[in-house]
N, C-alpha and C positions, 0 to 999 in steps of 0.2 A: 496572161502576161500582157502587160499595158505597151504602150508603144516605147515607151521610155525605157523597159526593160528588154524587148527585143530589139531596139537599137544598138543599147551597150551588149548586149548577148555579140549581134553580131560586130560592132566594133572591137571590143576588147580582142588584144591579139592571144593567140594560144597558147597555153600553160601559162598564163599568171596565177590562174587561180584552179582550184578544184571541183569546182563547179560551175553555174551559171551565180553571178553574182546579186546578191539582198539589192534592189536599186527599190528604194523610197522616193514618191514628189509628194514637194506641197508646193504653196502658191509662192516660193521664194527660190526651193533649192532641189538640186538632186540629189541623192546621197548616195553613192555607190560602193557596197562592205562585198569583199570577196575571199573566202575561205582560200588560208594559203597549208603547203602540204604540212600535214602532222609533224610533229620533232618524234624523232624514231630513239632518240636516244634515252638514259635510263637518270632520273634526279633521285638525289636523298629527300628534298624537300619539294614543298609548292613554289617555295619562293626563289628556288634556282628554276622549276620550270616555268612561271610565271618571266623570268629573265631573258629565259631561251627565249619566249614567247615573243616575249616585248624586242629581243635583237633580231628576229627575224624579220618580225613584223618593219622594225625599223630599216632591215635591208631592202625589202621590197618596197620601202616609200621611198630611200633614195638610188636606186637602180631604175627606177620607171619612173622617176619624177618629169624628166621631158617628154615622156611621152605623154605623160598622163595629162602635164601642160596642154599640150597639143589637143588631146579629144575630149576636155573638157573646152578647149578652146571652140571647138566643132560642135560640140552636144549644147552652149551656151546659144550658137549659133541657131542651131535647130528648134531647141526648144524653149529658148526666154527665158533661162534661169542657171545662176548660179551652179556647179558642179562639185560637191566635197565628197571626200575619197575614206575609205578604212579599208581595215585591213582585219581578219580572224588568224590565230591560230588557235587550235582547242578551244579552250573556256575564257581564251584572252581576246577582244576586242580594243582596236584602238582607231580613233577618227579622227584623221588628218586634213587640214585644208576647207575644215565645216565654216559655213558662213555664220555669223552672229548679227540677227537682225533686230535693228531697236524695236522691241515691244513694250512700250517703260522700262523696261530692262533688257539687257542683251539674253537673249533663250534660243540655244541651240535647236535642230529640228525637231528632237522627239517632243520638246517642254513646246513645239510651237503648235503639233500636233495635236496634243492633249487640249491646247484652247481653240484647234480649230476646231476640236469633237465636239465641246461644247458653245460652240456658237450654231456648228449643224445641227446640233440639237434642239436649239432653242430653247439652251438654261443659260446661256447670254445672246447678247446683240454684238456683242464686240470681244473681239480677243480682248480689249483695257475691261469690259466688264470679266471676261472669265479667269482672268488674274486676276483682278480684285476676289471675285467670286471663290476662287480656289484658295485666294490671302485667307479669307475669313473660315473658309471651312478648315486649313491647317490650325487656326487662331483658337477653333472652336474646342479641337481633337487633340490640342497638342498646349493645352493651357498652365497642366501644372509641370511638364517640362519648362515654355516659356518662361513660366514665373520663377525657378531656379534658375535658368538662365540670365536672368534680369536681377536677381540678388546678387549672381556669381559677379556681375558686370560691375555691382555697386560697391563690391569688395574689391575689386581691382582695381575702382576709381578712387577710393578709401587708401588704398597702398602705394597709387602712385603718388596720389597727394601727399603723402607722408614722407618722402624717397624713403633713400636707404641712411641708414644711421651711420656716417663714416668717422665716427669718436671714436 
């Protein structure tokens, strides 16, 4: 357990969550995901329990919103970065409060992670090389999707040129 994770262990107040909670750093953010209790009740579908999921999840981000203000306000304090929050129920995760930091594009933590593996790696030098890097290997693997995609585009561009026929 990193110190960052034994901080919020002992910060967080008891019973928010059901375990000790996922805390992820990198060189911008914390990320703090904490399993909240199972829905004990019975759905027809996913997609009613997917709802439950998402409203509870949604209750516990605005019942601990001040608080969460507060020791993200403290943890910012402590550790030099940024603090965003989620939430699990089941198989549903949701991340509230995540920073988006300009990397030529806005990329959330995990997408910032993946370019910082490969700059420790040394298959780039820069997070702008290992997007690039990662551009061209999607570019490589994913060519004749692309190229569909880029037809589909030139039909659309074809139809709006043309409007609609209102005779």
């Amino acid at each position: 357990m990193g110190e960052a994770s034994a901080w919020f262990a002992g910060r967080l107040p008891d019973g928010w969550f059901t375990e000790a909670p996922e805390v992820t750093v990198d060189r911008e953010e914390i990320l703090v995901v904490g399993t909240l209790p199972d829905l004990t009740e019975e759905f027809t579908d996913a997609a009613e329990r997917a709802a439950a999921s998402s409203g509870r999840i949604s209750r516990f981000r605005e019942q601990t919103r001040d608080e969460r203000i507060e020791i993200a306000r403290q943890a910012e304090h402590r550790f030099g970065r940024k603090v965003a929050w989620g939430a699990r129920v089941g198989e549903e995760t949701e991340l509230f409060t995540v920073l988006s930091v300009p990397v030529m594009t806005r990329l959330r933590q995990p997408e910032r992670m993946v370019l910082d593996t490969l700059v420790a790696s040394g298959v780039a030098r820069s997070r702008s090389d290992a997007l690039a890097w990662a551009v061209r290997l999607v570019g490589r693997h994913a060519e004749g999707w692309l190229e569909e995609l880029r037809e589909a585009m030139t039909h659309v561009d074809e139809l709006r040129r043309q409007g609609p026929d209102l005779d």
